[in-house]
C-alpha positions in Angstrom: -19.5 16.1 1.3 -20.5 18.2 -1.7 -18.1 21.2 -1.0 -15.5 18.4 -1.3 -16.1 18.0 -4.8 -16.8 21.5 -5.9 -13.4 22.0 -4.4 -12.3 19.1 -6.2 -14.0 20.7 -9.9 -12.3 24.1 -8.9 -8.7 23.0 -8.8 -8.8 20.6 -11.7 -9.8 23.5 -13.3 -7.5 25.6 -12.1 -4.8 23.0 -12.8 -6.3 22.6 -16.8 -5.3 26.8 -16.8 -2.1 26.5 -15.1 -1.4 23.7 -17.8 -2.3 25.8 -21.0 -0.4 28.6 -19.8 2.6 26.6 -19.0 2.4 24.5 -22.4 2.2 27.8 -24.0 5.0 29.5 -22.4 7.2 26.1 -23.2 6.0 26.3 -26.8 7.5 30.1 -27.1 10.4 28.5 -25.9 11.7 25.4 -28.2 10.3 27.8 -31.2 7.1 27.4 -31.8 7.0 24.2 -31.8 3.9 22.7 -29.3 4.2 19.0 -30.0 7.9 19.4 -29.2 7.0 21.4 -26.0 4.3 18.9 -25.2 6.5 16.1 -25.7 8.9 17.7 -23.4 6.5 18.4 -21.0 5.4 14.9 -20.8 8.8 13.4 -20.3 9.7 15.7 -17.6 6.2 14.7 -16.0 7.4 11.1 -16.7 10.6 11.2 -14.7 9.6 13.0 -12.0 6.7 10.5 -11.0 9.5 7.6 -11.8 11.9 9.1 -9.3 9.2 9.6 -6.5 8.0 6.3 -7.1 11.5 4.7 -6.5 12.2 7.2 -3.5 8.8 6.3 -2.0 9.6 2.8 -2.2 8.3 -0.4 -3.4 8.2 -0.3 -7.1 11.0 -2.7 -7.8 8.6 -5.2 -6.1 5.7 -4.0 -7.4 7.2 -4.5 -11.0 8.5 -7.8 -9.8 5.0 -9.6 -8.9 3.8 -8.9 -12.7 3.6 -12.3 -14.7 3.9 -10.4 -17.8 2.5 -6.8 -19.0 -0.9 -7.1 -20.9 -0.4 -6.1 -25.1 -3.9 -5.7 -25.6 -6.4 -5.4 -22.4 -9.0 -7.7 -23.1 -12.6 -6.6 -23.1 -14.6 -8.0 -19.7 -17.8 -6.7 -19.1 -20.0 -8.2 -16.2 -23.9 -8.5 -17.3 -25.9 -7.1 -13.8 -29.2 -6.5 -13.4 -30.4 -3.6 -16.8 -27.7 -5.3 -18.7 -28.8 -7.4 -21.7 -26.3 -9.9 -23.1 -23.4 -7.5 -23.1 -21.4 -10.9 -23.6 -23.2 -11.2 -27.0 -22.5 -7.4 -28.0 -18.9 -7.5 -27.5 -17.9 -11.2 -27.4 -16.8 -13.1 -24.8 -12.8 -12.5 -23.6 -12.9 -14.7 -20.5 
């Protein structure tokens, strides 16, 4: 099971190189300019994961079920065993 995750820690970072190089070719591209390129980057990453999700299917229901989207997750941390009062540290949100 462990050469699953060093072939797991290889391709992430293969894919982190892949990703500088391509940001940074981008960047030559719209002038310089990396937050525009990263911006661009990001949206294109952004629709392409919307349209697979709506050609794999499911997502309209998905979206349905939610009661309404969270505007601030709340804090919830469950005390176990070495925990000490981690209700008291960061206040109780239940």
């Amino acid at each position: 099971m462990s050469a699953v995750y060093y072939l797991l820690a290889i391709g992430a970072g293969l894919g982190i190189t892949l990703q500088t190089t391509l940001n940074g070719q981008l960047a030559k591209g719209v002038g310089g300019d990396s937050v525009a390129a990263a911006l661009f980057s990001f949206t294109a990453g952004a629709v392409c994961l919307g349209l697979f999700s709506l050609m794999r299917g499911g997502i309209v229901t998905s979206l349905a079920q939610l009661k309404s989207p969270p505007l601030c997750p709340r804090l919830t941390f469950e005390s176990g065993p070495g925990d000490r009062g981690a209700d008291q540290r960061w206040g109780s949100y239940r």
